[in-house]
N, C-alpha and C positions, 0 to 999 in steps of 0.2 A: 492414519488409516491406510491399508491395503490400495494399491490403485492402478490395474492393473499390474505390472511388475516394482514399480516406484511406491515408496513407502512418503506420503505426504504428513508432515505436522503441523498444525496450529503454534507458533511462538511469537509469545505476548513480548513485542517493543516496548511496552509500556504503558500504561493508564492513564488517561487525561479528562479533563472536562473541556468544554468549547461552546463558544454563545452561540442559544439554538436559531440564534437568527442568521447569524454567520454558514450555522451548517447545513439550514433550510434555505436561505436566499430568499427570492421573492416568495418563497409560503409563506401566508399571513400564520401566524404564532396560532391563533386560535384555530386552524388546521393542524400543524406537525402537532401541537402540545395532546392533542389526542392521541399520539401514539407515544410520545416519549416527553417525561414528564420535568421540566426544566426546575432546575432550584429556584431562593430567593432572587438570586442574581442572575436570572439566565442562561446558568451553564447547563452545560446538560452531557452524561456520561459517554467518553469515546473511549475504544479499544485500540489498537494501533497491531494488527494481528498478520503478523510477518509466516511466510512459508516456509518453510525448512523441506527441500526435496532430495530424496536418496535415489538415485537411478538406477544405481549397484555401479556406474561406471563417475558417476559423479555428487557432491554435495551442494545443493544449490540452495543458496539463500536468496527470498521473492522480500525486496524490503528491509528495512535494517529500525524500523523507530523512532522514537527521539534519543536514544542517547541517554550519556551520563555526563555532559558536558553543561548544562547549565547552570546558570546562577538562582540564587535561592531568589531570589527577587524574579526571574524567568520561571522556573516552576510553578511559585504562588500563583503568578496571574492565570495561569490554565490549570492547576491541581495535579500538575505533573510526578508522574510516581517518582520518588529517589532511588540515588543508585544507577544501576547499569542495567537496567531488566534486562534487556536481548542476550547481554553472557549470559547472567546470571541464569534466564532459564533454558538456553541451550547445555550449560553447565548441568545441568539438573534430570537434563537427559540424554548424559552422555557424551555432547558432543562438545569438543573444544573450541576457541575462535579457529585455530590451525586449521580446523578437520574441513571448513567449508572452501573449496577450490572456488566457487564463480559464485558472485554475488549481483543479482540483478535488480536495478530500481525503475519502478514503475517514473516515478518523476523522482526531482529534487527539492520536494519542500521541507522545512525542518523534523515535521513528525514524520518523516518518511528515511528520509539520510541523516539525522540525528545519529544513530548507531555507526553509522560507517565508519566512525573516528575517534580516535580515545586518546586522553593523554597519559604519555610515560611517565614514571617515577620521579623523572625530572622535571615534568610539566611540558614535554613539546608533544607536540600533535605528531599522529603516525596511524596510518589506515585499524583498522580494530581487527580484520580479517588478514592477516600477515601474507597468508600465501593463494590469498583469491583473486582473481579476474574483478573488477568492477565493470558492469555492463551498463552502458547509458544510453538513450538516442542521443545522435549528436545534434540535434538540433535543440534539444532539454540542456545540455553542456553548453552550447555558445550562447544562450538567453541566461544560464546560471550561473554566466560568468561575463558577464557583459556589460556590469554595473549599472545597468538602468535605474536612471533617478526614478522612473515609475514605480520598479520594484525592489526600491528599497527594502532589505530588511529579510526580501519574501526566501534567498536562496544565501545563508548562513557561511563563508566559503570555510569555514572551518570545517565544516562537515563531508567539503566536497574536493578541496584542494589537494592533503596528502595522498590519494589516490594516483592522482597523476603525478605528483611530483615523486613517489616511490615508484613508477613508472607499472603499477597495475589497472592503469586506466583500458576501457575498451570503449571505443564510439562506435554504433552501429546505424545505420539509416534504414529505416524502414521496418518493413518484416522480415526477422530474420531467425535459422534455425542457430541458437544463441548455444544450444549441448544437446546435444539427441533427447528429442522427447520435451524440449521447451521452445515454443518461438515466441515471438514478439507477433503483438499486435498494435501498430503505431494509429492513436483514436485522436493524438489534441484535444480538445476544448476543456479541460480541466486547468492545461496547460498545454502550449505551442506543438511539445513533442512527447506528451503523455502516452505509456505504453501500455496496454494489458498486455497477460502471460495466457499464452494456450499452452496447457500442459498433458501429453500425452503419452500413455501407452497399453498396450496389450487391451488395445478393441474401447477403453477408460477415455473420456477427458475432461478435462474441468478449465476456467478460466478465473484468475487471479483479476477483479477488475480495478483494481487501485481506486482510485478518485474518480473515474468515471461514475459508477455508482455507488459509494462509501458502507451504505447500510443496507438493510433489508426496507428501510422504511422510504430511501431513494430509489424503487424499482419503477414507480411512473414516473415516463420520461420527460418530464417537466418540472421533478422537480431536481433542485440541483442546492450547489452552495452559493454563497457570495465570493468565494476562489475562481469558480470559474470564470477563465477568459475568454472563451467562444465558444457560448451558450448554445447558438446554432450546432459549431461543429458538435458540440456533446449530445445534445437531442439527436443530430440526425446515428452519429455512432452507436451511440446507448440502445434508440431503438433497434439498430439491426443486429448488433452483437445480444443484446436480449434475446432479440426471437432467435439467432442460429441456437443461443444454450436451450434456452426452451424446448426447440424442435430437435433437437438430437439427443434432448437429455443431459446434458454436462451438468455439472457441479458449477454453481456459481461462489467464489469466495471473495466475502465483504472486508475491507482491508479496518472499520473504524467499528463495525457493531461490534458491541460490549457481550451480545444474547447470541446470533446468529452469525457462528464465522463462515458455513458455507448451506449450500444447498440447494436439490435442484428447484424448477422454473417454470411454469405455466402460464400461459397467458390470461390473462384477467380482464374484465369488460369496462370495470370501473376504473381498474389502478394500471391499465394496461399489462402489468405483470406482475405476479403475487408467487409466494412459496410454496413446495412442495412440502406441505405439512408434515407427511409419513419421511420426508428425507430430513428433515430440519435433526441434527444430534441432540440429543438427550442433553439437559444440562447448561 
């Protein structure tokens, strides 16, 4: 889509499924299961739906996936799509790993920096994005590299190491203007140094919200995942970055719904904030 002068894309990191209790948290199943309908087992469908933004002065990649990096026994357990989706559908439109200069992540959990890393012909690991920027909070980098026996497991470092050691890492604190026309919005409670993306230009904006609020079906600010670390910080962020896109209109883009990758936002009496129907895309 046109947006103001930057041309934004939709590209699919990949397909999964994820227990809907996992991705609802404390909503009791017989709430969330009325909107989204879980298998025999509990899983229930996620999208993993990465940015591709064209500035005309830059390539920015919002997210990278899970990758092509796991084991067939790691795929099964969450229905992980095979292959490399994020080349493959950047491939598809054109654009090569080369062609993205700055690649920014919201956090660092697997379905998220999955993509960042790919291995060679030989088998060693080496960034997937050759000649891009990796853009992190630095406070997300020292918790996902910190080996906490807490979080074991939760930050992969395959996915997150060669970046720095080919020396394209970038650590930012806070908010910051990351390439003209993207800044950082540093929100935590997903995670310690969780970022949304304000992206802007020509009078346009829209907001990238990562895991702060994953779906369209997470817009009341209550409810949340079982991921989230600071329940509080996410509630009290969630509600005010909601109402500013609401009240100016922005484009809200959901990083995991499979239906609704973006769309704008009104406020709602019941769900505290519900979709802009007439904006929701076709399809």
């Amino acid at each position: 889509m046109r947006f103001g002068q930057f041309t934004v894309q939709v590209v699919s990191g990949g397909r999964l499924k994820m227990d809907g209790g996992t991705m609802f948290g404390v909503v009791p199943r017989a709430v969330w299961s009325r909107y989204v309908g879980p298998d025999a087992e509990n899983l229930v469908p996620m999208a993993t739906n990465c940015l591709l933004v064209d500035t005309g002065r830059n390539r920015v990649l919002i997210d990278a996936g899970c990758g092509g990096k796991l084991t067939e026994k790691q795929r099964a357990l969450l229905a992980v799509e095979s292959g490399s989706p994020l080349t493959d559908n950047l491939m598809s439109i054109g654009v090569a790993a080369a062609d993205i200069d700055t690649v920014i992540m919201s956090h660092l959990h697997f379905d998220h920096a999955g993509g960042c890393t790919e291995f060679d012909a030989g088998g060693n690991l080496r960034p997937t994005f050759p000649r891009a920027a990796y853009v992190v909070q630095r406070g997300e980098w020292d918790l996902a590299t910190a080996d906490l026996p807490e979080l074991r497991g939760a930050y992969p470092q395959e996915n997150i190491l060669p970046p720095r050691d080919a020396g394209c890492l970038r650590l930012i604190d806070g908010d910051v203007d990351i390439v003209p026309g993207i800044r950082s919005i540093l929100t935590g409670g997903h995670s310690p140094a969780h970022q949304c993306l304000l992206i802007e230009s020509g009078g346009a904006a829209a907001v990238y919200l990562g895991d702060l609020c994953p779906t369209a079906h997470h817009l009341p600010v209550r409810w949340g995942t079982s991921y989230d670390l600071d329940v509080l910080q996410l509630r009290r962020k969630k509600s005010a970055l909601l109402a500013e896109i609401a009240r100016h209109r922005w484009f809200a883009f959901f990083d995991h719904d499979p239906r609704v990758t973006h769309a704008r936002l009104r406020p709602d009496e019941k769900r505290d904030f519900t979709l802009d129907e007439e904006s929701v895309p076709d399809g």
